[in-house]
C-alpha positions in Angstrom: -12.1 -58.1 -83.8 -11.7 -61.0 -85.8 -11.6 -60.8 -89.7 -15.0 -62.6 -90.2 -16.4 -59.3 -88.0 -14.0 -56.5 -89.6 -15.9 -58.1 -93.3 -19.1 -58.3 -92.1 -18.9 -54.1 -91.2 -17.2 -53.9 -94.3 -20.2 -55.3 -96.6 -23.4 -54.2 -93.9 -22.1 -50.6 -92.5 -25.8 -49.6 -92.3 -26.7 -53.0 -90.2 -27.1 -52.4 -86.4 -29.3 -54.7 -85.5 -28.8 -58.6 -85.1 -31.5 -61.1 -85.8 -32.0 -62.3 -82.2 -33.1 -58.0 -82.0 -35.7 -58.2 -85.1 -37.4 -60.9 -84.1 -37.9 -59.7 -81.0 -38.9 -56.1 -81.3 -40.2 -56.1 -84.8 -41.6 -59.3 -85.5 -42.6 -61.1 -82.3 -44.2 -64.2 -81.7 -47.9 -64.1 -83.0 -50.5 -64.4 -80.4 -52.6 -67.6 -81.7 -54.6 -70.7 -80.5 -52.5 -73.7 -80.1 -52.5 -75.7 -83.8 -53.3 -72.7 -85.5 -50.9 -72.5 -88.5 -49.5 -69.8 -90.7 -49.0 -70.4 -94.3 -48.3 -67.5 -97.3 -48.8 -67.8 -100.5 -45.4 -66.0 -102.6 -46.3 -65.7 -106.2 -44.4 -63.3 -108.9 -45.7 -60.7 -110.1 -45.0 -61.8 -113.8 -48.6 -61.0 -115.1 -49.9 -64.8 -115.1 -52.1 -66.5 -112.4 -51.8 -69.8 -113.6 -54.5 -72.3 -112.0 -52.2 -74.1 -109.8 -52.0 -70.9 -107.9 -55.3 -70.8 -107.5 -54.5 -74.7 -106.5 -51.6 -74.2 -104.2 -53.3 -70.8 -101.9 -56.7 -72.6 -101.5 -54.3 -75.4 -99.9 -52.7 -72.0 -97.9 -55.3 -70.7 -97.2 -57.8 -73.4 -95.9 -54.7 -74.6 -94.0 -54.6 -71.6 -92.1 -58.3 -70.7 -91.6 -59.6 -74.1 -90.8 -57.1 -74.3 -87.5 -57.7 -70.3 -86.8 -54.4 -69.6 -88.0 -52.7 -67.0 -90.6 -53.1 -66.7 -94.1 -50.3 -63.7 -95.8 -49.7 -62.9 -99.3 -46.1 -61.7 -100.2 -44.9 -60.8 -103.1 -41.7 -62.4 -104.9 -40.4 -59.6 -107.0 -36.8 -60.2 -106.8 -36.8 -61.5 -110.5 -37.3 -57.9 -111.9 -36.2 -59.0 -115.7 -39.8 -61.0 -115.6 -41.9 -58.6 -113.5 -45.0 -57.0 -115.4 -45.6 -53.6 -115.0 -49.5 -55.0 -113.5 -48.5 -58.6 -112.0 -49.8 -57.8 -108.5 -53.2 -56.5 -109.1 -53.9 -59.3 -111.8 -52.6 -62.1 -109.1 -54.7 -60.1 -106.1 -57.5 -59.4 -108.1 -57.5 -63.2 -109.7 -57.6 -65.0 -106.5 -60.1 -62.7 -105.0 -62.2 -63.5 -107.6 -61.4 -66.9 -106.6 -62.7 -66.5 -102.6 -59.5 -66.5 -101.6 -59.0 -64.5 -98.6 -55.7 -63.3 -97.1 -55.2 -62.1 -93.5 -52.3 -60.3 -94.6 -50.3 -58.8 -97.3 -50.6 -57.1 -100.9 -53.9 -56.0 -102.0 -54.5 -55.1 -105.6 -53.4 -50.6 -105.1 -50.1 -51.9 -103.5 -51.1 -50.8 -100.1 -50.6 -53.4 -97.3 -52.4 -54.8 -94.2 -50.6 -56.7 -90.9 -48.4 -56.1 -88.6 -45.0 -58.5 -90.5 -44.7 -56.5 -93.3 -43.5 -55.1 -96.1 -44.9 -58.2 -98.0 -43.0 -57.2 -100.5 -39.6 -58.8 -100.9 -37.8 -55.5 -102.8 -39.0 -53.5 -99.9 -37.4 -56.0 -97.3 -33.9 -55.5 -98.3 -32.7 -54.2 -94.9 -33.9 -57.2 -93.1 -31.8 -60.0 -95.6 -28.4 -57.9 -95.0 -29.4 -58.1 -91.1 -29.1 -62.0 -91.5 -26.4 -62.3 -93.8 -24.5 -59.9 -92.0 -24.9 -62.5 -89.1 -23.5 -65.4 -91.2 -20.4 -63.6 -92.9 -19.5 -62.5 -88.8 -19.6 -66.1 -88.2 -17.4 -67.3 -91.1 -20.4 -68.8 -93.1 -20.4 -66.3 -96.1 -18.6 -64.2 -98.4 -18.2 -62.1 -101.0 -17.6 -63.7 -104.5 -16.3 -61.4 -107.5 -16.4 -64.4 -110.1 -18.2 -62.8 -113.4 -20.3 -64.6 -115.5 -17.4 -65.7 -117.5 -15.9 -67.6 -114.9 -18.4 -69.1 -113.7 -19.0 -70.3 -117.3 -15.6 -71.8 -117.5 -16.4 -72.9 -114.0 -19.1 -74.9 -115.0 -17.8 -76.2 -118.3 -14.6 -77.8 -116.3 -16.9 -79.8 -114.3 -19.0 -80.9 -117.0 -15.3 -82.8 -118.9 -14.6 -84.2 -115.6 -18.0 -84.9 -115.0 -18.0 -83.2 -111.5 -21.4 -82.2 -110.1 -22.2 -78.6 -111.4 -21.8 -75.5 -109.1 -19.6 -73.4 -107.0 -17.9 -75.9 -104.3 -15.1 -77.1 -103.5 -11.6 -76.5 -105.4 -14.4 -74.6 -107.8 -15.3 -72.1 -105.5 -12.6 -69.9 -106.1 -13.4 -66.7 -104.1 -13.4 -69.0 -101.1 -10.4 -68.4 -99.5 -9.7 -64.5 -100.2 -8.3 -62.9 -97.5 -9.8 -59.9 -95.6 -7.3 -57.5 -97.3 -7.8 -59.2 -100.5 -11.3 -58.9 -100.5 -11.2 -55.6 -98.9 -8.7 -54.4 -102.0 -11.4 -55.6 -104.4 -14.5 -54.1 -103.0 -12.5 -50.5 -102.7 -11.6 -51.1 -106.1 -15.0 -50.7 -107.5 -15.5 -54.8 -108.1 -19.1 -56.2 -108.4 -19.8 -59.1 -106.3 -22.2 -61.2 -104.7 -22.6 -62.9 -101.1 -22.1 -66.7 -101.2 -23.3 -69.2 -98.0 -20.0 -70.8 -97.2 -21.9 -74.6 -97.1 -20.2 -77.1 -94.6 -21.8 -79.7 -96.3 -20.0 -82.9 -97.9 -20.7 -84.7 -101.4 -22.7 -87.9 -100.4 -24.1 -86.4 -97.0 -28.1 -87.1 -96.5 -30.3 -84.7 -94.9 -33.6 -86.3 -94.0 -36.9 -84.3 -93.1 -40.6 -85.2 -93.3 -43.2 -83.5 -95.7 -46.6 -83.4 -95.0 -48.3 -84.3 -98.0 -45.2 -86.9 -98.8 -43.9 -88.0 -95.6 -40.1 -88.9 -94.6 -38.0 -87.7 -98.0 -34.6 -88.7 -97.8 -32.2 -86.6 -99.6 -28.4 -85.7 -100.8 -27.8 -82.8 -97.9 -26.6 -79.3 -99.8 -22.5 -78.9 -100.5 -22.8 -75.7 -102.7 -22.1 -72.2 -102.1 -25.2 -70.9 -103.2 -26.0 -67.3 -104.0 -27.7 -65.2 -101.1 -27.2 -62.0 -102.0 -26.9 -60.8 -106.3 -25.1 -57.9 -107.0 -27.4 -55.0 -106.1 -27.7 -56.4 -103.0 -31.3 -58.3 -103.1 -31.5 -62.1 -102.3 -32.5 -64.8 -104.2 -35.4 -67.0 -103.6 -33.4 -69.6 -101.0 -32.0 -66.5 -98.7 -35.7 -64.8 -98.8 -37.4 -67.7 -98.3 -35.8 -68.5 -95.1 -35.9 -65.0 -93.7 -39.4 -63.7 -94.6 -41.0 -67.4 -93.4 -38.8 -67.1 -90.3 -40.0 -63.0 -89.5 -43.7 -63.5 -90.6 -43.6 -66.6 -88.5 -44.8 -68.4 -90.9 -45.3 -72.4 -89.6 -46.2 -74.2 -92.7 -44.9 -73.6 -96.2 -47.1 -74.8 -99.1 -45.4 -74.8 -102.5 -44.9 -76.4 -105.3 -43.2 -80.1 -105.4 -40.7 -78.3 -108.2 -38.9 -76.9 -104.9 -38.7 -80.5 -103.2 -34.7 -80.4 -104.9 -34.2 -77.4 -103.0 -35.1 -78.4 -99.8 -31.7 -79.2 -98.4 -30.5 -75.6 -99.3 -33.1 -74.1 -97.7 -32.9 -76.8 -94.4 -29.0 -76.1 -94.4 -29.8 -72.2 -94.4 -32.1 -72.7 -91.2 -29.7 -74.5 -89.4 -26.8 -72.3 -89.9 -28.7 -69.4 -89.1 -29.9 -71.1 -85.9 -33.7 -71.1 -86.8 -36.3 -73.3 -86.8 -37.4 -74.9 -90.2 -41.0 -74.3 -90.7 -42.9 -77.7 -92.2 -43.1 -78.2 -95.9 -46.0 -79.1 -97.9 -45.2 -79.6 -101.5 -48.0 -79.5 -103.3 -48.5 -81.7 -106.3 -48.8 -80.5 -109.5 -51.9 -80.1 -112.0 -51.3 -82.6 -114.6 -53.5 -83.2 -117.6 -54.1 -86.4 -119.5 -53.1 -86.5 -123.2 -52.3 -88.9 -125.6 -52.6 -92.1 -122.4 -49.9 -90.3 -120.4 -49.6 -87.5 -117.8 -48.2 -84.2 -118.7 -48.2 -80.5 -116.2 -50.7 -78.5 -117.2 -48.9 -76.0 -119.7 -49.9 -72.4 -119.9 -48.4 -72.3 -123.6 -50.1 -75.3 -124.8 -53.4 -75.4 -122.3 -55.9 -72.3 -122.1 -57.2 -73.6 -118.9 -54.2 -73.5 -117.4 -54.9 -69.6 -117.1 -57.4 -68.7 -114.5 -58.7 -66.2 -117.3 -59.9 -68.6 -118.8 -62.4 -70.0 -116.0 -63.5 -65.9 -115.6 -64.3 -65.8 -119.6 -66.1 -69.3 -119.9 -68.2 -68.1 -117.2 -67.4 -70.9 -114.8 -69.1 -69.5 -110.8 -66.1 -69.2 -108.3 -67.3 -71.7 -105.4 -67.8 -74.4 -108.5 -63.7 -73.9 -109.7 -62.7 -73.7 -105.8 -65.4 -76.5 -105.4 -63.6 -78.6 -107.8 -60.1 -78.3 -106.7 -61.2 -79.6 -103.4 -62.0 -82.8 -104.9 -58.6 -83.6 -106.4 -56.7 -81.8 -103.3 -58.7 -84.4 -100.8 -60.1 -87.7 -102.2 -62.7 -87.8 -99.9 -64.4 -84.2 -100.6 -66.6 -86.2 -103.0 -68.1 -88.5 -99.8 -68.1 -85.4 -97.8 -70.4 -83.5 -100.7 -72.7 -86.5 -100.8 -73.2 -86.0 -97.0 -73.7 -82.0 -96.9 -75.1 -81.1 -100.2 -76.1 -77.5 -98.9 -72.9 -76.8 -97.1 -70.6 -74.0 -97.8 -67.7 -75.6 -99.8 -65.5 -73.7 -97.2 -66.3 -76.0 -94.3 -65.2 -79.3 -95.4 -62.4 -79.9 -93.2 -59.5 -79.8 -95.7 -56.1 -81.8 -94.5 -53.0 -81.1 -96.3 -51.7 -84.6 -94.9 -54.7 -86.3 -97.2 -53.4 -85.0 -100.2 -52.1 -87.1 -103.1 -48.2 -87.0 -103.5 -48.7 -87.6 -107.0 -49.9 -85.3 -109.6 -54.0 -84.1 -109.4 -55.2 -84.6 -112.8 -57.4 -81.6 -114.1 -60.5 -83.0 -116.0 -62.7 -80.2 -117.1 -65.3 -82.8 -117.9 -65.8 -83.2 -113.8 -65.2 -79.8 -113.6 -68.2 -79.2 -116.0 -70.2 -81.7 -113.8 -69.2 -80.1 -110.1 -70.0 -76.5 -111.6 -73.7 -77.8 -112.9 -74.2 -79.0 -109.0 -73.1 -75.6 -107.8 -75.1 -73.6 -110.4 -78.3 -76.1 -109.9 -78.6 -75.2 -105.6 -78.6 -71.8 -106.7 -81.7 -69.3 -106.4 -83.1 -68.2 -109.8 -81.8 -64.6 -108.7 -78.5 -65.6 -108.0 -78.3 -66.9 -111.6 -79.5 -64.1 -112.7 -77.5 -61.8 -111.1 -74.3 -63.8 -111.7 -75.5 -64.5 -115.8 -76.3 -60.9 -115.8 -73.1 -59.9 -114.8 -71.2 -62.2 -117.1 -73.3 -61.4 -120.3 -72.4 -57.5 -119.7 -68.9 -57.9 -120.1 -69.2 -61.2 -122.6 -72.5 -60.9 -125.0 -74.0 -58.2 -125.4 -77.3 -59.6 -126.8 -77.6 -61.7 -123.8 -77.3 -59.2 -121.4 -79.9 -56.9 -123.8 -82.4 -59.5 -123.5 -82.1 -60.6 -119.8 -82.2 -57.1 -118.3 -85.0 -56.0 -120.9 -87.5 -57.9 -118.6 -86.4 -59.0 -115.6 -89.2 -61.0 -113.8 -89.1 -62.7 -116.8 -85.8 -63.8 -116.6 -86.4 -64.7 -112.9 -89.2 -66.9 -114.2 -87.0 -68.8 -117.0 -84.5 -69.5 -114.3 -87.2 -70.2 -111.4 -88.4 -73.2 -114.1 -87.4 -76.5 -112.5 -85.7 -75.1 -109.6 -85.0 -75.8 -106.0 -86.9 -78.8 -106.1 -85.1 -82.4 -104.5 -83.9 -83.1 -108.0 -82.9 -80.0 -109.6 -82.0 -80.0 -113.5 -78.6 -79.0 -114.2 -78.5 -77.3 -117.9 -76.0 -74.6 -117.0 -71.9 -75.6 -115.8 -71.2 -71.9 -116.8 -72.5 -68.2 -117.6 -71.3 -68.8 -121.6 -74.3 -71.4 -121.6 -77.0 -69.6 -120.4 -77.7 -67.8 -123.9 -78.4 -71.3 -125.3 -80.0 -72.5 -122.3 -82.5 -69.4 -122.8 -82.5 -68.3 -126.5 -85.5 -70.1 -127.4 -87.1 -68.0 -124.3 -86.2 -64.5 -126.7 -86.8 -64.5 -130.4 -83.6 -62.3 -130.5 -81.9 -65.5 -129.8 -83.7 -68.3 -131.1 -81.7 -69.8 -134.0 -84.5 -71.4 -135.2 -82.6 -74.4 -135.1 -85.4 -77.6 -134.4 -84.2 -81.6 -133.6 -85.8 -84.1 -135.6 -88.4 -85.8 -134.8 -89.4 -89.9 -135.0 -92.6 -89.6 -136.5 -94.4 -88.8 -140.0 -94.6 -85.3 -140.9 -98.1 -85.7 -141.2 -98.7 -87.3 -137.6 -96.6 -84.2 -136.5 -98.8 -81.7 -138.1 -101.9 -83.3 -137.1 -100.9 -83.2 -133.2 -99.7 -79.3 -133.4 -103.0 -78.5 -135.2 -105.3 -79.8 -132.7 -102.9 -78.8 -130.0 -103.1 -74.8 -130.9 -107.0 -75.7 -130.6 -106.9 -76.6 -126.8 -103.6 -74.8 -125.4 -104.6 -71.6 -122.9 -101.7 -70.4 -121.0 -103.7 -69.8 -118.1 -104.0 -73.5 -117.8 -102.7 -75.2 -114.7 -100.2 -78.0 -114.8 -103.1 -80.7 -114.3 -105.3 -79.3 -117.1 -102.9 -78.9 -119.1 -101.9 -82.3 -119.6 -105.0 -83.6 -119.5 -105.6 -81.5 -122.9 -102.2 -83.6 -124.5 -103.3 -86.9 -122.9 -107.0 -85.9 -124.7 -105.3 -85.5 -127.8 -103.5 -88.6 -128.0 -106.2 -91.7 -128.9 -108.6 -89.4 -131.7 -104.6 -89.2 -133.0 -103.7 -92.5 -132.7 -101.1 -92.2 -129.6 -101.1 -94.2 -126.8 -102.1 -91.8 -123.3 -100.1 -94.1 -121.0 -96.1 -94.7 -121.4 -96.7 -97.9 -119.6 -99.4 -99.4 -121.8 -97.6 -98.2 -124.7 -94.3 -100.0 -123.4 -96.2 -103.2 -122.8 -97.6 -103.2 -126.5 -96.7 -100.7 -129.0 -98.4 -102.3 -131.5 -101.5 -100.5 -132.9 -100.3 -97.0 -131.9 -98.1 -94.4 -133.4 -96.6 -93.5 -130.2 -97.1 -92.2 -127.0 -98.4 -89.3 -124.8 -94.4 -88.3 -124.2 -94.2 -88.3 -128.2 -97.3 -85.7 -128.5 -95.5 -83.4 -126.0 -92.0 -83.9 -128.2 -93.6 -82.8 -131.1 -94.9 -79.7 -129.2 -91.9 -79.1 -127.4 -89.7 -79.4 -130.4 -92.5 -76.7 -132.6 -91.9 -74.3 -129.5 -88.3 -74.5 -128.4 -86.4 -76.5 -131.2 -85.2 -79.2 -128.9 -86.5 -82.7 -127.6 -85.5 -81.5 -123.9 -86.0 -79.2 -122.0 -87.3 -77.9 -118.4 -90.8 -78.3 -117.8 -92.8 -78.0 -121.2 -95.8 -76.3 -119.0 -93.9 -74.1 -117.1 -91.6 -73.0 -120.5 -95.3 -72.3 -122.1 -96.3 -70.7 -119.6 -93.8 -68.0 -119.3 -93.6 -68.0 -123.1 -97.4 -66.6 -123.2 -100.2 -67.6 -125.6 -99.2 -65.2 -128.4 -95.4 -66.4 -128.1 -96.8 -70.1 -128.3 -98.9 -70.0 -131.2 -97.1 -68.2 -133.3 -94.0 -70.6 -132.6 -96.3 -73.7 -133.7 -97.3 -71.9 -136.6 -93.8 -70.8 -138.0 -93.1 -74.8 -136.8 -96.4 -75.9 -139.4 -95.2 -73.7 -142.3 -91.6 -75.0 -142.1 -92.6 -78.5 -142.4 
């Protein structure tokens, strides 16, 4: 038995199996369509679901579901010193709020569904130590008892003789230990960890091709990197390259930060004799500020948080909706084409993403979730304002549930028609969209108005004389066009246009000052309709509280 064999019993007594056996009894091929892709998505469970998440597993998961493949959740808990005691049901529960839907993996009570599990990294410790047990028999790891101390002094060496910084070469001074050597040390109680024994060279090039970015060039890895810490769980490079390889993963979206650690990871593949799955780095949410491009910050940027979309109210499909349109520049065009369609079957292509950064605007964002919100029924606005307004405003919710075929009717005004209006982007805007509906709410707040006081109390007072609420659209107008020429308003827009002179205004002045006496604002959804749900009672007293205030 050679000495690379006797060491690898030495570190992995409990290992029996190779990793030719688990992926053959344990974690098979998956039976799929041909093109069908599996993709994960590996967040921490640090207690923060920051929207590029959300960004990065839409990308996963319409990768996967558009082709018939895989989608998987696993868990990255191997940084314990930044896990939260609730990280995985705040990521889980965020994303499913999100419509993002996993095959596999974690759900929010820890339990797990699929057959390539634990998703859980702490829980797949037995499976790293088979493949590094593999590549210290082979001469391709090893032990390394450096402290922290020395690799301080380590580093600090390199940086006088300005040497690139990390374990390699004449630095990597655990290296060459002999088996007894080593052996002596481990008996002796020493804490270690297992280093990949890199062949690489300063100055090699390693080239493979991304599929957001294409052919990337880069400087191929020459550093013993870490596989195994101390207590005897990987770091992210080792994990990555086992869990992707076992859960057959085909297609690995992440972040462009891990572009610099692609050769690591490529290098590990090869040396373990595996195939490298393709790489998608996604590009990162950027904001604009100050005429430049910054990431999105989650200490300086509230929307960086997907809390934040949950509190303002924003509807699910519209934040998903939106991310479509920077992931794939031609969403937009799509949209145009399929105004009704399900947001989820626009044929998403990882290759048409952007390389560069997507810039997050919540101005568009505002404008996409108004779209979303205006194709909706009245009762899924309802339902969905409801639901919001129980957990967020308690008045809100008092006065929409106090009467509900009421409600149904404010939200019924002016929709589902070709050209629907689109007041509301998000729930935290439906109390001001409907306060002047509820005297509760209505601030009493009123716009100003282009005309004389006296003009404006003269078309309320013979106004309250000819409003019924039982009028139909048709007679009702004819009563405001009626009042217009006794008043000294023009009945036609177009007449008035052509010669203002001799007239005070116009028909659409008349209804302002009657929409302004009832609601406080120059616009609003169809006056008829609004006076019509309002009642007569609700009408005339508004006009008269209007009259005494002016």
């Amino acid at each position: 038995m050679s000495d690379y064999s006797k060491l690898a019993d030495l570190l992995f007594p409990d290992v029996i199996e190779t990793p030719e056996e688990l992926m053959t009894k344990a974690f098979p091929p998956r039976e799929l369509p041909p093109g069908a892709q599996v993709t994960r998505f590996a967040p921490s469970p640090t207690g923060f679901l920051h929207i590029g998440g959300v960004f990065a597993s839409q990308a996963a998961e319409r990768a996967a579901h558009l082709t018939g493949g895989v989608c998987i959740l696993r868990i990255e808990d191997t940084d314990k010193k930044r896990e939260m005691e609730d990280g995985v049901p705040i990521i889980v529960n965020g994303l499913s709020d999100f419509g993002i839907r996993f095959d596999e993996g974690v759900s929010a009570d820890g339990s797990e569904k699929g057959d390539y599990g634990p998703y859980v990294q702490s829980r797949r410790k037995y499976y790293y130590h088979v493949f590094c047990k593999d590549l210290v028999s082979k001469g391709l790891a090893y032990p390394c008892f450096c402290s922290a101390e020395e690799i301080d002094e380590i580093r600090k060496a390199q940086e006088q003789k300005n040497v690139t910084p990390g374990y390699h070469g004449e630095y990597a001074r655990c290296r060459g230990l002999t088996f007894d050597e080593i052996k002596r040390r481990i008996d002796a109680g020493e804490s270690y960890v297992v280093r990949l024994r890199s062949p690489g060279k300063p100055g090699g090039r390693v080239k493979f091709r991304d599929v957001i970015r294409g052919d990337i060039e880069m400087e191929e890895n020459f550093v013993d990197v870490v596989l195994l810490k101390s207590d005897g769980i990987p770091t992210y490079h080792f994990a990555h390259v086992v869990d992707d390889t076992l859960m057959r993963v085909t297609t690995v979206t992440r972040g462009e930060e891990w572009i610099a650690s692609a050769p690591i990871h490529l290098q590990l593949f090869w040396l373990c004799g595996l195939k490298a799955p393709r790489y998608a780095h996604v590009p990162s949410i950027m904001k604009e500020e100050d005429g430049s491009r910054r990431k999105l910050s989650k200490r300086k940027d509230p929307e960086a948080a997907v809390s934040y979309f949950v509190d303002e109210g924003y509807p699910a499909d519209a934040v998903c909706e939106y991310l479509l349109t920077i992931a794939n520049s031609n969403f937009e065009d799509w949209r145009r084409q399929n105004k009704t369609e399900s947001y989820k079957k626009f044929p998403f292509a990882l290759n048409k993403m952007s390389p560069s950064g997507a810039l997050f605007d919540l101005a568009k964002l505002n404008s996409v979730s108004s779209s979303v919100i205006s194709l909706m029924t009245a009762r899924e606005v309802y339902d969905a304002a409801l639901k919001w307004a129980e957990k967020y405003d308690k008045d809100l919710y008092a006065a929409l549930s106090s009467d509900e075929e009421r409600a149904l009717a404010i939200f019924s005004i002016d929709r589902g028609g070709a050209k629907p209006r689109k007041d509301i982007a998000k729930w935290n805007e439906v109390r001001s969209y409907v306060s002047y509906f509820y005297d509760v709410l209505f601030e009493g707040v009123y716009e100003e108005l282009p005309l004389e006081k006296e003009d404006v109390k003269s078309v309320l007072r013979e106004y309250l004389k000819v409003f019924d609420a039982r009028d139909d659209k048709d007679t009702w107008f004819s009563k405001i066009r009626a009042l217009c020429e006794p008043l000294g308003f023009c009945p036609d827009v177009k007449q008035y246009k052509a010669d203002p002179s001799g007239f005070k205004g116009h028909v659409g002045d008349v209804s302002s000052c009657v929409r302004v006496a009832i609601t406080g604002r120059k616009n609003t959804p169809d006056l008829h309709a609004v006076c019509a749900v309002l009642g007569q009672d609700a009408v005339v007293s508004r006009i008269n509280k209007y009259l005494e205030r002016i």
